[in-house]
TORMI-114262 format. One record per residue (C-alpha): residue in one letter; x, y, z. Coordinates in Angstrom, 1 decimal. Layout:
BEGIN
+----+--------+--------+--------+
! aa !      X !      Y !      Z !
+----+--------+--------+--------+
!  A !      X !      Y !      Z !
...
+----+--------+--------+--------+
This chain:
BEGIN
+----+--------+--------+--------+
! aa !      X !      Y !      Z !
+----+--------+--------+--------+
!  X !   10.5 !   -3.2 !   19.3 !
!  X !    9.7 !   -2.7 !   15.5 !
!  X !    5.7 !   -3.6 !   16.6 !
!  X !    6.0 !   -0.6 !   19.3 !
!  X !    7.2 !    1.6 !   16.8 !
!  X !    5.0 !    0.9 !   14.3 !
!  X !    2.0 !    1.0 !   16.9 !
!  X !    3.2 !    3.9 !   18.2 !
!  X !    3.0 !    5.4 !   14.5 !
!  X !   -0.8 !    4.8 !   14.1 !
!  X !   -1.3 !    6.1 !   17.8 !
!  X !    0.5 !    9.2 !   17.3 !
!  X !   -0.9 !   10.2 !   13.6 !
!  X !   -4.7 !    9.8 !   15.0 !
!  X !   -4.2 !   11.5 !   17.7 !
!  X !   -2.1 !   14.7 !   16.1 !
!  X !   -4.5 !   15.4 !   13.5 !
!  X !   -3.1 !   18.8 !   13.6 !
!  X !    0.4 !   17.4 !   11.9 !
!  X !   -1.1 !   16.8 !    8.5 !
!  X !    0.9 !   19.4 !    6.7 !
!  X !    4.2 !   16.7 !    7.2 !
!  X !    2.2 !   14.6 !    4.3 !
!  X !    3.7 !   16.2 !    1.5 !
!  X !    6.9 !   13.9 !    2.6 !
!  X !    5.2 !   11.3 !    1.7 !
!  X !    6.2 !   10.7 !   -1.5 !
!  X !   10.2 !   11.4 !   -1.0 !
!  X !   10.1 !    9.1 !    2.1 !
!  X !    8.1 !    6.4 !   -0.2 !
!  X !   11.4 !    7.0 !   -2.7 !
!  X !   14.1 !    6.1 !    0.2 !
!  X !   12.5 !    3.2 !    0.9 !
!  X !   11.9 !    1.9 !   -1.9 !
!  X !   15.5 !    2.9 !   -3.1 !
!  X !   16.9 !    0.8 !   -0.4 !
!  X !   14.1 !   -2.1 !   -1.1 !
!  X !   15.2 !   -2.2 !   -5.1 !
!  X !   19.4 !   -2.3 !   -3.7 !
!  X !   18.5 !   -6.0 !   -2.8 !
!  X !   16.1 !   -7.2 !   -5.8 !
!  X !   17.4 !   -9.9 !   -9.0 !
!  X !   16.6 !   -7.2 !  -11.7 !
!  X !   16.2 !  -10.1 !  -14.2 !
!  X !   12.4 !  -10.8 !  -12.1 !
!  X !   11.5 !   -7.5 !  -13.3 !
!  X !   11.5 !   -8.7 !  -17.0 !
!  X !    9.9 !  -11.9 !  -16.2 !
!  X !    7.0 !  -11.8 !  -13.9 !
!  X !    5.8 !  -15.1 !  -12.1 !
!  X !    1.7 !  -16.2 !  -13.2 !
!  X !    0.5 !  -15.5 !   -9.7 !
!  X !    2.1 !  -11.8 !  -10.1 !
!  X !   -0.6 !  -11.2 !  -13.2 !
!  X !   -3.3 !  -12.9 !  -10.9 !
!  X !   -2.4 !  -10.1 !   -8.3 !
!  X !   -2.2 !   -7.2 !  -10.2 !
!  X !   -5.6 !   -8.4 !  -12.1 !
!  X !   -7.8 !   -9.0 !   -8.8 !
!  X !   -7.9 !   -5.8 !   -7.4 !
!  X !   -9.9 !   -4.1 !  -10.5 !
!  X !  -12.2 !   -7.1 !  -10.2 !
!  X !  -13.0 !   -7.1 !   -6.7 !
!  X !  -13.6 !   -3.6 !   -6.4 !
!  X !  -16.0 !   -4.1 !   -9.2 !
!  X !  -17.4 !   -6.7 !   -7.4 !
!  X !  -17.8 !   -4.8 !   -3.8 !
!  X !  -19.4 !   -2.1 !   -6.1 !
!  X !  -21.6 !   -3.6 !   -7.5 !
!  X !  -22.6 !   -5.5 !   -4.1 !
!  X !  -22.7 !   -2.5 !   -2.5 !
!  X !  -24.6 !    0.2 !   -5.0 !
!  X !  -28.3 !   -1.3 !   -3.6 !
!  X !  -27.4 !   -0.1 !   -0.3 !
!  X !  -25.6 !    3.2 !   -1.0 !
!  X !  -24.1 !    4.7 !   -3.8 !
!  X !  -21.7 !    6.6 !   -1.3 !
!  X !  -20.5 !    3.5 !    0.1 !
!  X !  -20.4 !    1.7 !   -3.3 !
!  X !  -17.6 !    4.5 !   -4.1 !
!  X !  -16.1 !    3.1 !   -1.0 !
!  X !  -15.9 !   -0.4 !   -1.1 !
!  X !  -14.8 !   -0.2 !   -5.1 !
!  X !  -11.7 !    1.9 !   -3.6 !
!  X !  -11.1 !    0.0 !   -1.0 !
!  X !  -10.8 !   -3.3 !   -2.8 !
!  X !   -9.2 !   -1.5 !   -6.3 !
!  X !   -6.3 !   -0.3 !   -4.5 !
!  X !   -2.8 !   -1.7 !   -6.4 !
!  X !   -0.1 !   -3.2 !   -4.0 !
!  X !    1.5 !   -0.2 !   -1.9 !
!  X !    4.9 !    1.1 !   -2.5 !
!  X !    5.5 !   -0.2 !    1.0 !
!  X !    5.1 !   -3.6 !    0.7 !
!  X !    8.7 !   -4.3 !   -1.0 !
!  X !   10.0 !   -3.1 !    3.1 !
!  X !    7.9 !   -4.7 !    4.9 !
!  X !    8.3 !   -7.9 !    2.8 !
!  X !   12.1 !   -7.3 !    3.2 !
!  X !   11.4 !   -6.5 !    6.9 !
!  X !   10.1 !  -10.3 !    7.2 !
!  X !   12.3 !  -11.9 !    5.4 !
!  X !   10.1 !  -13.0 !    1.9 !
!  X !   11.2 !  -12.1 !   -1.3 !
!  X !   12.0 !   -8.4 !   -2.3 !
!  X !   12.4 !   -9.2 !   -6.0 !
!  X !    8.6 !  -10.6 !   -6.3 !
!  X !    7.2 !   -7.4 !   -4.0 !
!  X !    9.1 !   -5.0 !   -6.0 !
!  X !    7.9 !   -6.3 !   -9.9 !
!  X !    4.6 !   -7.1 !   -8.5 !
!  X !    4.3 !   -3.1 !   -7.0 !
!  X !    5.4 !   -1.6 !  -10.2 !
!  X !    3.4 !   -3.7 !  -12.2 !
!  X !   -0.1 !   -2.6 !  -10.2 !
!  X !    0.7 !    0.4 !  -10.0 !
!  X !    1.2 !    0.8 !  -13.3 !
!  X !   -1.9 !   -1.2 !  -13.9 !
!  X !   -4.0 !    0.9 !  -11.4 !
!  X !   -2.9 !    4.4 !  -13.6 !
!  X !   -5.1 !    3.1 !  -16.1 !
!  X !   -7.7 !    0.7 !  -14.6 !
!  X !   -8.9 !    3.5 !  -11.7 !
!  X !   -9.3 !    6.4 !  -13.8 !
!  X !  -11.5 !    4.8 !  -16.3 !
!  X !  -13.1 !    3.0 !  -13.6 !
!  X !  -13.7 !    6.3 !  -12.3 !
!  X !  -15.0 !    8.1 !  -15.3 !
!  X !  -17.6 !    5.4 !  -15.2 !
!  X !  -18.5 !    5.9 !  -11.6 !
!  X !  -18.4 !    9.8 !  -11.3 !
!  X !  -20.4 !   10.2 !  -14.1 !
!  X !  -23.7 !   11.3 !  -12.0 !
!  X !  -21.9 !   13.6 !  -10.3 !
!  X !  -18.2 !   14.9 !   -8.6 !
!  X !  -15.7 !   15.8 !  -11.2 !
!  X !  -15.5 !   13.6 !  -14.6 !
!  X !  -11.5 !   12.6 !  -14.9 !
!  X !  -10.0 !   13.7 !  -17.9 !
!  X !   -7.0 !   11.8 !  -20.1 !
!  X !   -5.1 !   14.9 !  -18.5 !
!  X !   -6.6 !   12.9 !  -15.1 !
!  X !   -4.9 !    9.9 !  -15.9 !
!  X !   -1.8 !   11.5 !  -16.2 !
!  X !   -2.0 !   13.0 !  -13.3 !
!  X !   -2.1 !    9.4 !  -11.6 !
!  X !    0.4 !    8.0 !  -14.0 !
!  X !    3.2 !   10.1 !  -13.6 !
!  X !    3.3 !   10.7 !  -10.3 !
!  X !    2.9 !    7.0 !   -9.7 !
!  X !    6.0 !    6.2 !  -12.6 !
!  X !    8.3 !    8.9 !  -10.8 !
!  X !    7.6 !    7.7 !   -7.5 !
!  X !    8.7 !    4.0 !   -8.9 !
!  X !   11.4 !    4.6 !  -11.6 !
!  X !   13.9 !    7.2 !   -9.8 !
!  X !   14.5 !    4.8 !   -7.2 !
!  X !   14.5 !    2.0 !   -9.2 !
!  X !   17.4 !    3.7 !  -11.5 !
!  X !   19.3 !    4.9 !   -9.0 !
!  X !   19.8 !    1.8 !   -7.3 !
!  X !   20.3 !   -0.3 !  -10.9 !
!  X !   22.9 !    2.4 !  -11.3 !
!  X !   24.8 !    2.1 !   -8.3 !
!  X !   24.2 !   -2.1 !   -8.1 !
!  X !   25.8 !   -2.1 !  -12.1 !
!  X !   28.4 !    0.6 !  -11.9 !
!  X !   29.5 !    1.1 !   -8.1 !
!  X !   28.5 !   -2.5 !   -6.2 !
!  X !   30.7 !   -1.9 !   -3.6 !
!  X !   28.6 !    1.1 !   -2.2 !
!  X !   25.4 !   -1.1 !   -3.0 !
!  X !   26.8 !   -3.7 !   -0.7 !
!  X !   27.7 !   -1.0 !    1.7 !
!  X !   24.3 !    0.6 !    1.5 !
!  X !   22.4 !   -2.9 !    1.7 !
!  X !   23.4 !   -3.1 !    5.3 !
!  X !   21.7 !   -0.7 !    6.2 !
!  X !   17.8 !   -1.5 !    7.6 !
!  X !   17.1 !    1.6 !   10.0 !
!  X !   16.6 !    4.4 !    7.4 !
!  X !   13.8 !    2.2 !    5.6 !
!  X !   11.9 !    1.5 !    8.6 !
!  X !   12.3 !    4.8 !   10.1 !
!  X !   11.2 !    6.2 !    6.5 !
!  X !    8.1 !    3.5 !    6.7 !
!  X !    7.0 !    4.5 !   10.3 !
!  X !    7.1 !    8.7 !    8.6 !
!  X !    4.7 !    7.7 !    5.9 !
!  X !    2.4 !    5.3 !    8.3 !
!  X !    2.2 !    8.3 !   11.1 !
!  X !    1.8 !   11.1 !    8.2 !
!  X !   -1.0 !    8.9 !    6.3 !
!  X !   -2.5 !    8.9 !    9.6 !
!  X !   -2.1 !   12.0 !   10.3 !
!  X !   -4.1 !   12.9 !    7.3 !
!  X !   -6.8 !   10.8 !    7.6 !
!  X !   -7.6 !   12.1 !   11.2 !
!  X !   -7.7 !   15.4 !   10.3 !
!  X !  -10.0 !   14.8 !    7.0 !
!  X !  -12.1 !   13.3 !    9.6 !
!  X !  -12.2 !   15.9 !   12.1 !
!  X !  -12.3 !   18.3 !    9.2 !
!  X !  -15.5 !   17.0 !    8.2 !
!  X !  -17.0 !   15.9 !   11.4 !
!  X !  -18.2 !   12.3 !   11.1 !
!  X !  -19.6 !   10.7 !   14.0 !
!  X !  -19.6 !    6.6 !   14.7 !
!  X !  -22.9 !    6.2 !   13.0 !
!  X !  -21.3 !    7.8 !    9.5 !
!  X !  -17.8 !    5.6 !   10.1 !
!  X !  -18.6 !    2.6 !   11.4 !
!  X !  -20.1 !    0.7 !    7.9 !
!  X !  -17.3 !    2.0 !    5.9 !
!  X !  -15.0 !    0.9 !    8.3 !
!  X !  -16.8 !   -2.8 !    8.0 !
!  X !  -16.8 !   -2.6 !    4.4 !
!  X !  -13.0 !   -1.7 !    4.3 !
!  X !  -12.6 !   -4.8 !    7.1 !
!  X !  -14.0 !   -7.1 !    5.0 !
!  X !  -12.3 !   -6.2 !    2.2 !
!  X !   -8.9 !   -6.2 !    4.1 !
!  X !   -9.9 !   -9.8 !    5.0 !
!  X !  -10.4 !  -11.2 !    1.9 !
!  X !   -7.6 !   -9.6 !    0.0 !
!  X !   -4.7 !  -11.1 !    2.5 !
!  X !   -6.5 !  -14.5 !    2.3 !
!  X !   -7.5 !  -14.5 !   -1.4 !
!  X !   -3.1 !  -13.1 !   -1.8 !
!  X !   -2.5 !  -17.0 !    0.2 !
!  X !   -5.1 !  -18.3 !   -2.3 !
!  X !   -3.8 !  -17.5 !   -5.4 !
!  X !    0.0 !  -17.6 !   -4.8 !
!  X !    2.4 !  -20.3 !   -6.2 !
!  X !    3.0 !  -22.4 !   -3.4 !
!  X !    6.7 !  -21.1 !   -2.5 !
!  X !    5.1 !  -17.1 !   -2.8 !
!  X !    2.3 !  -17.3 !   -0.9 !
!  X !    3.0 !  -15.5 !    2.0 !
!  X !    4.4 !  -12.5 !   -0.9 !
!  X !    1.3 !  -12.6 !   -2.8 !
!  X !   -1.1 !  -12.4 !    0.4 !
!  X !    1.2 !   -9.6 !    1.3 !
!  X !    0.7 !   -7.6 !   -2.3 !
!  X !   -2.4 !   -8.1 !   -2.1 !
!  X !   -3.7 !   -7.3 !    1.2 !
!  X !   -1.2 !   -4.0 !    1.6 !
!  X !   -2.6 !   -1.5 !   -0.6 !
!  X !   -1.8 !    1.7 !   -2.0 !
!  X !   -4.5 !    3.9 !    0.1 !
!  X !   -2.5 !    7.2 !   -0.5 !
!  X !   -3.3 !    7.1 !   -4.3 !
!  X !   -7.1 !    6.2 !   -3.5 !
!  X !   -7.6 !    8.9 !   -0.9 !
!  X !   -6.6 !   10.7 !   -3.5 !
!  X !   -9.0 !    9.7 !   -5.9 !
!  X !  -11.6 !   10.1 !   -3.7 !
!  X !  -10.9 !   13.2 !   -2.7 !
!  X !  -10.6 !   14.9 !   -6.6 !
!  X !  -13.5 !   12.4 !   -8.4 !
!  X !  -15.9 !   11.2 !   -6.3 !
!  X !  -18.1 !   12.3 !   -2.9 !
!  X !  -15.9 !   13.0 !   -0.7 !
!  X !  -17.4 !   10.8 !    2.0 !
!  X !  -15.8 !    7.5 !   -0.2 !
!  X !  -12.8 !    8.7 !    1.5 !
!  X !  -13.2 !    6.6 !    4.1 !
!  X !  -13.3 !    3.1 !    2.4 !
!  X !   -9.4 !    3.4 !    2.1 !
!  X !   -9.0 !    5.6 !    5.0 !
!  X !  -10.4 !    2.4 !    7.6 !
!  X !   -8.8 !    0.2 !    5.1 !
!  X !   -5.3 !    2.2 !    5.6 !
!  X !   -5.7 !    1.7 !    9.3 !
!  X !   -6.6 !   -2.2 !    9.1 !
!  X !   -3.9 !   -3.1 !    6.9 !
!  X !   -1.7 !   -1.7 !    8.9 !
!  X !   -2.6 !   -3.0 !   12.6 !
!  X !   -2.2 !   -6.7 !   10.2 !
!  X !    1.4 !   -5.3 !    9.5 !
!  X !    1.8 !   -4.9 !   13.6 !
!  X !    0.8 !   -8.2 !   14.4 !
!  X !    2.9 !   -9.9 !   11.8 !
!  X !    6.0 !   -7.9 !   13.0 !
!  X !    5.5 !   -9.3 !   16.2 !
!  X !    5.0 !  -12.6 !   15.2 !
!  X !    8.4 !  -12.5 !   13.2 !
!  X !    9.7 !  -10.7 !   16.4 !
!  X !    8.9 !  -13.7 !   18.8 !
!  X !   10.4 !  -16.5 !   16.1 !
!  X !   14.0 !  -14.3 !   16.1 !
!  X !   15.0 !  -14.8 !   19.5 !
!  X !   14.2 !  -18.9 !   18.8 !
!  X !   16.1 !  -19.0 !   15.8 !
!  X !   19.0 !  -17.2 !   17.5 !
!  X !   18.9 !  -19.7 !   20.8 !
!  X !   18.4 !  -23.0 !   18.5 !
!  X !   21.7 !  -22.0 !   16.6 !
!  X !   23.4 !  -21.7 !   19.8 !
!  X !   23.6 !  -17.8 !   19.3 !
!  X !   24.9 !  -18.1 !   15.2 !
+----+--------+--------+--------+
């Protein structure tokens, strides 16, 4: 059912371009999820990070370097793209959907904070470097306009469920029961992200000629990033750190995009937004057809 829904989501955002005003809920549907993801984390991991947690949060600065710079003899344009694409930090969903499929929340949640936290520094600089020849050159005020947002987005959730876990647990225990708002409150942001993105693209009228080596650029990327997450990952986290590192935070490169650089890099993490998320499907539904096993080989437990 969760596959339909989340299917459905994607469907429904291409097609009703027209609904991209509901993205400025974004960011307080990010919050409730989130809020409900941190409920369940051991707030000790937050202080001590796991090694393949730093390898995570350092790869994405280097591999968008790397599609750059791979990239910049064919077009500059699509240099911009492939950098965003592959830059991206780990997105605020990934702590849900992680939780969704039973890995470990904790690891998700320090490693998403971490690269975002990270990626307020690394992309505007990275940026600055980039836009240089032309678009807007990104200030210091710039990179607090990534950082805060970014922190706020993080932190209130963050403290309000450390406050309620420390000084009211038995409404955290309550509250952790609860599954539906989170993945209703994914589904908003996957179908308004959409949403978005179909309308910047009717907005501007690109064609299949314009998209379709962006869109193999961001597939690529997509690729390697959930297989390079496996790589890299301590042996018990692997499926976590593929996760991290394949789910990225498109929403704050769109942004990016959209204020620093041509506005046609927009759709390296636009494609990328849409491949990531059709992975997310298919491993739903994979995790879908194992329930129904585990239930019957436990007699129903």
């Amino acid at each position: 059912m969760r596959v339909l829904i989340l299917l459905f989501s994607l469907a429904a955002g291409i097609l009703l371009p027209q609904a991209h005003g509901v993205s400025v809920l974004i960011t307080p549907a990010l919050m409730l999820m989130l809020f409900f993801a941190f409920l369940k984390i051991e707030w000790a991991s937050l202080l001590r990070p796991e090694p393949c947690q730093w390898r995570v949060v350092v790869l994405p600065p280097v591999l968008g370097w790397l599609a750059y710079f791979a990239l910049s003899g064919y077009s500059s344009v699509l240099a911009d793209a492939g950098f965003l694409a592959a830059a991206a930090p780990t997105a605020l969903a990934t702590s849900v959907m992680v939780g969704f499929l039973g890995g470990s929340v904790a690891f998700a949640a320090t490693t998403t904070f971490l690269g975002n936290l990270a990626a307020g520094f690394y992309l505007p600089l990275s940026v600055w470097w980039m836009g240089k020849g032309g678009g807007a050159t990104p200030s210091l005020g710039s990179l607090w306009g990534i950082l805060i947002p970014t922190l706020q987005t993080l932190l209130v959730p963050l403290l309000l469920a450390w406050g309620i876990r420390r000084f009211v647990p038995q409404l955290a225990s309550g509250l952790g029961r609860f599954k539906h708002p989170a993945f209703y409150a994914w589904m908003f942001t996957v179908f308004a992200s959409m949403s978005r993105a179909s309308h910047h693209v009717h907005e501007q009228g690109y064609g299949f000629g314009v998209l379709w080596p962006f869109a193999a650029v961001a597939l690529a990327v997509c690729v390697l990033n959930f297989v390079l997450g496996w790589v890299v990952g301590a042996r018990e986290l692997r499926w976590e750190s593929s996760q991290c590192l394949g789910q990225k935070n498109t929403i704050l490169t769109i942004w990016v995009a959209l204020n620093f650089l041509d506005p046609l890099a927009v759709l390296g993490p636009l494609s990328y937004l849409v491949f990531h998320n059709l992975w997310n499907a298919l491993q739903l539904w994979r995790a879908e057809q194992k329930e129904p096993l585990r239930h019957a080989s436990t007699g129903g437990q």
